[in-house]
Structure formats: C-alpha cells, structure tokens
N, C-alpha and C positions, 0 to 999 in steps of 0.2 A: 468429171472422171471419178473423183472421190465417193460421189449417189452411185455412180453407174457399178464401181467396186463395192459397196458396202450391199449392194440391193441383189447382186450375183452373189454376194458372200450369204446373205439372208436365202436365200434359195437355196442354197447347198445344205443348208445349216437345217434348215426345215426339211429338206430331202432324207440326208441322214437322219433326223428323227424319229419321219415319219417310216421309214425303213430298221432303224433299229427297234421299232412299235411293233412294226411287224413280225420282225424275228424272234423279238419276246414269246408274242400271242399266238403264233403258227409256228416257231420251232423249223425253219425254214432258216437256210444259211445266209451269211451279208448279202452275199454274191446276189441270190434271187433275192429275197427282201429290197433290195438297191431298185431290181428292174421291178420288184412289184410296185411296189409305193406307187408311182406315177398312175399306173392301170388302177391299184386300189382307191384315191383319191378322184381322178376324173368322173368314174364309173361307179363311184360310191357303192363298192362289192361286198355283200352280206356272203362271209367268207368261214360262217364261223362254223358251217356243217362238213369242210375240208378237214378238221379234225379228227371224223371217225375214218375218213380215207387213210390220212397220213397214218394213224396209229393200226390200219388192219396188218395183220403178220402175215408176211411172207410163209410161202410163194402167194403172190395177190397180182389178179390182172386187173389194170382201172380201165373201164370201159366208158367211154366219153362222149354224149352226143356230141357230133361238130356241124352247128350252125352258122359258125362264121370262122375270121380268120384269127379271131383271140383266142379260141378257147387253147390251140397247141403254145400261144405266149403264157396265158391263164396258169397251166397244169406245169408247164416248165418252169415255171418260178414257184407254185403249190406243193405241188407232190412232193415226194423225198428223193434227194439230188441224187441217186443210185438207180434210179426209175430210168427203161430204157425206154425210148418214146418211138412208136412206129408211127413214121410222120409220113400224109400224100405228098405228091409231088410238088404240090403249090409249095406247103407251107418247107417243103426240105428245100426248098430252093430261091423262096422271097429275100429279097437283101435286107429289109426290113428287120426279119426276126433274127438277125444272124447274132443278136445279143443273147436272147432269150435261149435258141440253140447250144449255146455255149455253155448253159445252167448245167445241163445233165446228155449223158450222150446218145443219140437217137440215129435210126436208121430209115432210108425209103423203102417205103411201102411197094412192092410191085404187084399191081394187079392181075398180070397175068401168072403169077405163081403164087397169090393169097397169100401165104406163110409159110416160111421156113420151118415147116414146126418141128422137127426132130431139134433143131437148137434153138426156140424158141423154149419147148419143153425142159430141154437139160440146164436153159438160164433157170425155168423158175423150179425145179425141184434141186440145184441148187442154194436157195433161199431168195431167189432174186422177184423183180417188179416190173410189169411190162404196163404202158397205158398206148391205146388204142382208139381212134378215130372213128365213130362209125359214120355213116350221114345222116343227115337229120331229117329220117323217112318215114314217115308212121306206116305207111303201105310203102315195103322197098320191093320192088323187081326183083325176079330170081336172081340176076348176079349181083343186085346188091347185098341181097340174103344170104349170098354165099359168107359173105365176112361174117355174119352170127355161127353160122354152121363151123368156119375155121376156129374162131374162137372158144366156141364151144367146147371143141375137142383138143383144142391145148389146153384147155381148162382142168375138162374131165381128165387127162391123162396126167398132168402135173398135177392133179387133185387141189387145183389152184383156186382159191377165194375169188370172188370178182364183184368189184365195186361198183356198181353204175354212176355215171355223175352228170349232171345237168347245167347247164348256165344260164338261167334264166334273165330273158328280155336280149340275151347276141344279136337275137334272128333280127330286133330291130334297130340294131348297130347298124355305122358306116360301112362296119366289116363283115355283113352280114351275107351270105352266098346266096341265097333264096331269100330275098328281104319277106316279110310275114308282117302287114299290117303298115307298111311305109317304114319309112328309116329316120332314126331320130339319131343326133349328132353326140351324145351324149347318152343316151340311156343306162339307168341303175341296172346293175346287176346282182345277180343271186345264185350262189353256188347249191345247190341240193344233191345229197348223196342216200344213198341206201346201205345198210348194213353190209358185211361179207356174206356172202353164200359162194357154196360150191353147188358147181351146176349140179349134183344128186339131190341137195338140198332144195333149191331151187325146182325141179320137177316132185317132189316129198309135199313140198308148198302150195303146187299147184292144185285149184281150187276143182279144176275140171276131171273127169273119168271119160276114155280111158288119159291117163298121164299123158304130158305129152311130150314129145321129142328135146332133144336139147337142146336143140337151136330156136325152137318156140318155147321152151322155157327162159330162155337167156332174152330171148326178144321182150315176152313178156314184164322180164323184170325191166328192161331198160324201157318200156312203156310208163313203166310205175313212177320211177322217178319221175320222168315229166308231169307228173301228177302231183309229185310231192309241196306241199306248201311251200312257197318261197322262204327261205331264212331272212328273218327280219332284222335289220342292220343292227352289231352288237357296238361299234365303234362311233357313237354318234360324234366324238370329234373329229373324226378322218372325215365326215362326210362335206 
C-alpha cells in the first residue's frame, strides 16, 4: 500500500511539473497547462510556433485544419482562455472532451446556418477571438467551401487578423477522422502557424493576376501552412 501511495504521489508530482513547465513557456493558465501536459508528453508536441498565435491582437480568427479529434483538445488548452471555440457536433458533444471544453467557452457549429455572423462580428470588433474548425480538405466540395467563404467575410468585416494553424502528423493519430497513411498509436506532433493577415492583406499577397477572391485567398493561406516546416521539438525533456 505504501509503493502503491508513494508511486501515485510521484505521478501527480511529475503531472504538476510538467504542467507548471508548460504555463511558464506558453503563458497558458493551471487549468489548461493541467490537461495539456498529458497530450504534450504522450505526443511529444513541438508547440513552440503556438506563440506567434497566442500573442496576434485581437480581433483575431484562429483558423484550424481539423484532422482529427485532438486538435479542438489541442487549441482549447493552447490558445488564450477567452477564445471562443466554434466546435462540430462530434467534438461539442464527445464525453471524452468534456475536461478540455470547460478550458474556454465554446459553441455548436450549425451547418445549416454557417455562422451567425452579425454576432460573431460584433464579438471580434469587440476585441474578441474566435478559432474555427475547417476540414481537412485540400479539394473541399462546394458546401464544404462554403465555411472559407463564411469566414472570410466575418473576417473582412470585423477587419479581423486570421491565423492559420496546422498539427502536423493527427491524420496519423488513433483520433484521426480520415486516417492518411495508417494509424499510429502515438504519433509526434507538430504545431505550425502562419503570421496574422487580414483577408485585404492576404489577396495584396497573392502571387496571382487577376487577385483573387476572399474565400480563395483565405483557402490559399490555409494551404500554406500545411506546407510549413514542422516545428522542431524545443522541450527535449518533455519528450
């Protein structure tokens, strides 16, 4: 009984650490820091490109490929706990995440009315922070398209920054929605983010003539990021 308490005590002990580690170097509250740790350790998450997300200024929309079921656990213990999270229906409704949910306060996503955007808008001009789910579709069908085109123009009209972010190697997670390459029980992970641009910016950027649209400029950037180098692990004792 005495191993079995001392060796639960050693685990907590080591939990707290490596979670007060995290709230140091990500400036993330106990609360998420608590439930990262466990994902940052497993997943050995090169986490350190989550910095230029956290620190862009409001109004900011985080735009997030979702490959699998961690990334809405991921960004709800990342981002900054005043982030409102527009979550599908799975992941608003998994028993699983109902720790994670509790980080920061979040709403479902309805498909068949895209976005609320007239209060979507007035949160982020405001000062406020919305992260958003797209799917993880390099060629998405028109109604999956439709979700760049909504975002798009909460963007443009709350003249709102928007961060693309990636998590590189989900797809080949247990929790992966469309596995990519087989599934592996543990796979490393890797956060990559992109600068703030507002979508004028973002079509200013574009490389093509004539300019193109906002919904294909915003698509475009969240192509980019995929592309972006992996962040290479900065924490090599977490790992």
């Amino acid at each position: 009984m005495t191993i079995a308490i001392a060796l639960v005590a050693a685990i907590l002990a080591l939990w707290l650490a490596a979670a007060v580690y995290c709230r140091m170097r990500r400036g993330m509250s106990l609360h998420q820091a608590m439930l990262y740790a466990p994902l940052k350790v497993l997943f050995r998450i090169g986490d350190g490109a989550i910095a230029r997300a956290r620190a862009a200024q409001p109004p900011v929309i985080y735009a997030v490929w979702h490959s699998s079921r961690l990334e809405p656990a991921l960004m709800l213990a990342l981002l900054p706990d005043d982030t409102l999270h527009i979550l599908d229906e799975d992941s608003a409704e998994a028993w699983w995440l109902d720790p994670w949910r509790a980080l920061a306060r979040n709403i479902v996503f309805n498909a068949q009315h895209v976005f609320v955007s007239r209060r979507l808008v007035r949160r982020l001009r405001g000062g406020g922070r919305l992260a958003v789910y797209l799917p993880d579709e390099e060629a998405p069908d028109p109604k999956a398209f439709r979700l760049f085109r909504a975002i798009a123009r909460i963007a443009a009209k709350a003249e709102a920054r928007v961060v693309p972010i990636h998590v590189e190697g989900s797809e080949r997670s247990l929790f992966a929605l469309a596995p990519n390459g087989g599934r592996r029980p543990l796979p490393r992970l890797s956060v990559a983010t992109l600068e703030p641009l507002t979508i004028a910016e973002m079509i200013a950027l574009a490389p093509t003539e004539p300019k193109p649209m906002a919904a294909n400029a915003l698509f475009g950037r969240m192509l980019a990021v995929r592309r972006t180098a992996p962040q290479k692990m900065e924490d090599r004792e977490m790992a």
